[in-house]
C-alpha positions, 0 to 999 in steps of 0.5 A, a space after each residue: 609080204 608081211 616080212 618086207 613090210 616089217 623091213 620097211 617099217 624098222 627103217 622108217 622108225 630107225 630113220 625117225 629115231 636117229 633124226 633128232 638133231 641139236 644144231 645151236 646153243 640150246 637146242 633147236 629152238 635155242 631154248 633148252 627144249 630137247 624131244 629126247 626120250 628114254 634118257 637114263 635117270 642116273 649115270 656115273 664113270 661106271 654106269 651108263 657111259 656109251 663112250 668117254 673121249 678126251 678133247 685136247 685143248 680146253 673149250 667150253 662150247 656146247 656140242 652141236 649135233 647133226 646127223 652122224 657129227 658132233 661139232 665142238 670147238 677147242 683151244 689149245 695150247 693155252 689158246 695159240 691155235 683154235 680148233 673146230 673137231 667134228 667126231 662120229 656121234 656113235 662111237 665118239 672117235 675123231 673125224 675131222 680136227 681144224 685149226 681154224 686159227 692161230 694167235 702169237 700172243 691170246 689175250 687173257 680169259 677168266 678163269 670161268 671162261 676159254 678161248 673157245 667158248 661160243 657154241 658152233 652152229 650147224 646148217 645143211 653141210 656147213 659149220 659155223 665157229 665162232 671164236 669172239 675178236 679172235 675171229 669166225 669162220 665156215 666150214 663144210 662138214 667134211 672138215 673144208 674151210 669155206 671162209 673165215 675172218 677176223 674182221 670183228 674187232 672188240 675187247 671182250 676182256 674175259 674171253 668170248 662168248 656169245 654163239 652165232 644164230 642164222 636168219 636166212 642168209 645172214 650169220 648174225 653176232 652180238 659183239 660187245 666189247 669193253 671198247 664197243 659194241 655192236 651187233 653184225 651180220 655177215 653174209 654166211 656164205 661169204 663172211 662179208 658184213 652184210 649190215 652192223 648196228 652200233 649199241 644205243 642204249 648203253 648209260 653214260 656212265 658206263 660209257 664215259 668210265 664213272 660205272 663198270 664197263 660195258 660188255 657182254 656176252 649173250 646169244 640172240 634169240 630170233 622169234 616171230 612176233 604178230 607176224 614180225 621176225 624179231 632178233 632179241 639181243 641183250 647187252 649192257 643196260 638193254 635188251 633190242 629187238 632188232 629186224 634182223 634183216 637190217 638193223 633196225 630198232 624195233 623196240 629197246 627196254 632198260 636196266 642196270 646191268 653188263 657183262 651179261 650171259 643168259 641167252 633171253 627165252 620167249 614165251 607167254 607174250 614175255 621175254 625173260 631176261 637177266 640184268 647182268 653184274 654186279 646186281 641182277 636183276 631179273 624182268 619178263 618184258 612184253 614183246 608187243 612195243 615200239 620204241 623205249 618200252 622201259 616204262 611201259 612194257 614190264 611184266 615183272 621183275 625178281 632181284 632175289 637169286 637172280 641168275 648171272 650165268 645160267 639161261 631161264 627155261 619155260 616150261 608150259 606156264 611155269 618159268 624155271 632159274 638156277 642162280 650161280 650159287 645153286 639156288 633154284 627157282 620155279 616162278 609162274 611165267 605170266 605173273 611171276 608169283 614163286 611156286 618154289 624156291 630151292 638150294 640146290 647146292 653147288 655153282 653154276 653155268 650151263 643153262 638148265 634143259 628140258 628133256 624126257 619131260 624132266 629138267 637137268 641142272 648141270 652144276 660146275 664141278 660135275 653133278 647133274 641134278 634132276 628135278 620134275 617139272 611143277 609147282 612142288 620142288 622134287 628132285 628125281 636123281 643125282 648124278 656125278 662125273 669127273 672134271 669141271 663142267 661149264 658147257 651146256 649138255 646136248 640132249 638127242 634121241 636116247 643120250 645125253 652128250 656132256 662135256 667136261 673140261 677134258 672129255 666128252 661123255 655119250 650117256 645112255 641107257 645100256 
C-alpha cells in the first residue's frame, strides 16, 4: 500500500513540477514575475546548457512556453517569408516550423529591431502570432492554421513590436504607426475586427509633422481596478485605460514622448510607465481617475536613467529599471525615493525578470547579471553566451530558455 502511495505521490509532484507555464510577453501575469525555483546561479557554453539549437532566420520574440512546446517566431530570408516554430521543451528538437507569411518586397527595420519581434501568445490549443502590418494569424498547437489577416495596415518604420494579450474572447493589439494609430480588437476565433479605437491624445505637433512622428511599439497590459477590467496601453504622448470590451476611454495621462517600448507594470495603486524618445521621462500614474488625469493623478516622476527599451519590474514595495546604457535603478514604488543607483555596464532591451527570488538583467551582447532583490545593490553572478541577445528570457519550472540572435539555449542545473 505504502509502495502505490509513494507512486501516486511522485506523479502528482512530477505533474506540479512540470506545469508551470510561460504563455505571453512577460510571463503569466505579463509582469516579469516567474515561480521558477532551483535555476543555476552561473552558466556559460560549457556550464549548465541542457541543450543549444540554432533558429534559422532572425527574430527577436520571446519564447512562449506550454506544456511540452515552446512557441517562437522567425523571419527568414531577411524577412521574405515569417515563421511561427514550435519545438519540444525537453529536448529543444523541432516540432512544427509554419510559414505564416510571405512578402515580396519587407520594408526595412532597425538595426535593434526584426520582422519578427512580438512575442506569440498561447492559449488552450491555440497560438497567436503576430507580426505588426505584415500581418496576425491562429494556429492550433499541432502546426494547423486557423486563420490569419492582414488587415492591420499602419507604418511602424522600425519594424514590429508590440505583442498580442487576450480578454476573453477578444485578440487585442496596439498598432501605432508613423501614419496612424489605433488600438484593435479582433475576434480570436475568427481574426474579424471586433471594435477599433483611434488614438486621441497624441500633440498636434507630432501629428501635423513640426515634432518627431508618432509610433510606438508597447504591449497592453489588462488589470482589474476596483472591480473595473482595465487594458493600460501606452503610445505616443499618453498612456489610456481602455474597457477592453469596446473601446471605450476610461481615463488618458499626458507626456511628451513616442516611439515607446516598455510594457507599462501595475502595482501599489500606480502604473509604471516610460515617456519614450527622444528624453524619457519616467512617471508612476494613480490608476484610480476618469478622464484626463494628467494634472491630477501623478505620483511621481524620474528623468535620470529613465529606461527606452527595457520594461520596469515591481518587486514587493521596491520598483526596479535598467536603462538602455546599463544603468540600474532601485526605487521605492510608492514614493519613488531612490534606495540605489548602479551602472552595470553594457546596452540593453530585454525587460529585467523575477525568478528564484532573484532579479536577471539580460544585456545585449549576451551577459546576464544577477543581482538580489532590496534597497542594497549586490550583485550575485555574471554570466556570459555567444550572440547578440535582445529577446526577453522565459523562466519556468527549473531553467531559463534564452534567446539569441541565432540559437535558443535551455539553462539548468545539471
Amino acid at each position: 500500500m505504502c509502495r502505490y502511495l509513494l507512486v501516486l505521490l511522485c506523479v502528482v509532484y512530477v505533474s506540479a513540477t512540470q506545469a508551470a507555464d510561460w504563455p505571453q510577453f512577460r510571463g503569466p501575469g505579463g509582469q516579469g514575475h516567474s515561480d521558477a525555483t532551483n535555476l543555476p546561479l552561473t552558466w556559460s557554453e560549457t556550464e549548465n546548457i541542457t541543450w543549444k539549437v540554432p533558429v534559422a532566420g532572425l527574430g527577436w520574440s520571446s519564447p512562449a512556453i506550454q506544456g511540452d512546446q515552446i512557441w517562437i517566431t522567425s523571419a527568414v530570408d531577411e524577412g521574405k517569408t515569417l515563421h511561427a516554430i514550435a519545438l519540444d521543451r525537453a529536448t529543444g528538437k523541432s516540432l512544427h516550423d509554419v510559414t505564416i507569411f510571405e512578402l515580396a518586397e519587407p520594408s526595412p527595420v532597425h538595426s535593434k529591431n526584426s520582422h519578427a519581434s512580438p512575442t506569440p501568445l498561447i492559449e488552450g490549443d491555440r497560438v497567436y502570432v503576430h507580426y505588426g502590418a505584415h500581418g496576425t494569424a491562429c494556429l492550433k498547437t499541432d502546426g494547423t492554421v486557423v486563420w490569419k489577416t492582414q488587415d492591420l495596415k499602419h507604418d511602424h518604420r522600425h519594424g514590429p513590436g508590440g505583442s498580442p494579450v487576450i480578454f476573453e474572447d477578444l485578440l487585442i493589439l496596439n498598432c501605432d504607426g508613423s501614419d496612424i494609430q489605433f488600438v484593435v480588437a479582433l475576434d480570436k476565433n475568427t481574426g474579424e475586427i471586433r471594435w477599433k479605437k483611434k488614438r486621441e491624445h497624441i500633440g498636434e505637433d507630432r501629428l501635423t509633422g513640426k515634432s518627431s512622428v508618432p509610433m510606438s511599439y508597447t504591449t497592453p497590459l489588462l488589470t482589474e481596478i476596483n472591480g473595473t477590467i482595465q487594458l493600460l496601453s501606452s503610445g505616443a504622448d499618453s498612456i489610456v485605460s481602455y474597457n477592453p470590451r469596446n473601446g471605450e476611454e476610461y481615463w488618458w495621462f499626458r507626456y511628451d514622448g513616442y516611439s515607446n517600448v516598455p510594457r507599462p507594470v501595475v502595482g501599489k495603486g500606480l502604473v509604471f510607465i516610460s515617456s519614450g524618445y527622444d528624453r524619457p521621462e519616467f512617471y508612476a500614474v494613480k490608476v484610480d481617475g476618469t478622464g484626463d488625469v494628467t494634472e491630477s493623478h501623478l505620483g511621481w516622476n524620474m528623468k535620470k536613467a529613465a529606461p527606452l527599451n527595457p520594461s520596469p519590474l515591481l518587486v514587493g514595495d521596491e520598483l526596479y529599471l535598467v536603462s538602455d546604457n546599463g544603468i540600474a535603478t532601485c526605487l521605492d514604488a510608492v514614493s519613488g525615493t531612490q534606495h540605489w543607483q548602479e551602472r552595470i555596464g553594457g546596452n540593453f532591451s530585454a525587460s529585467p525578470t523575477l525568478a528564484d527570488g532573484k532579479i536577471y538583467l539580460l544585456d545585449e551582447e549576451g551577459k546576464t547579471t544577477v543581482i538580489a532583490p532590496g534597497k542594497k545593490y549586490e550583485v550575485l553572478a555574471t554570466n556570459t553566451l555567444e550572440g547578440r541577445t535582445l529577446a526577453t528570457p522565459a523562466m519556468v519550472d527549473q531553467a531559463v530558455f534564452l534567446r539569441t540572435d541565432t540559437h535558443l539555449y535551455r539553462i539548468e542545473k545539471k
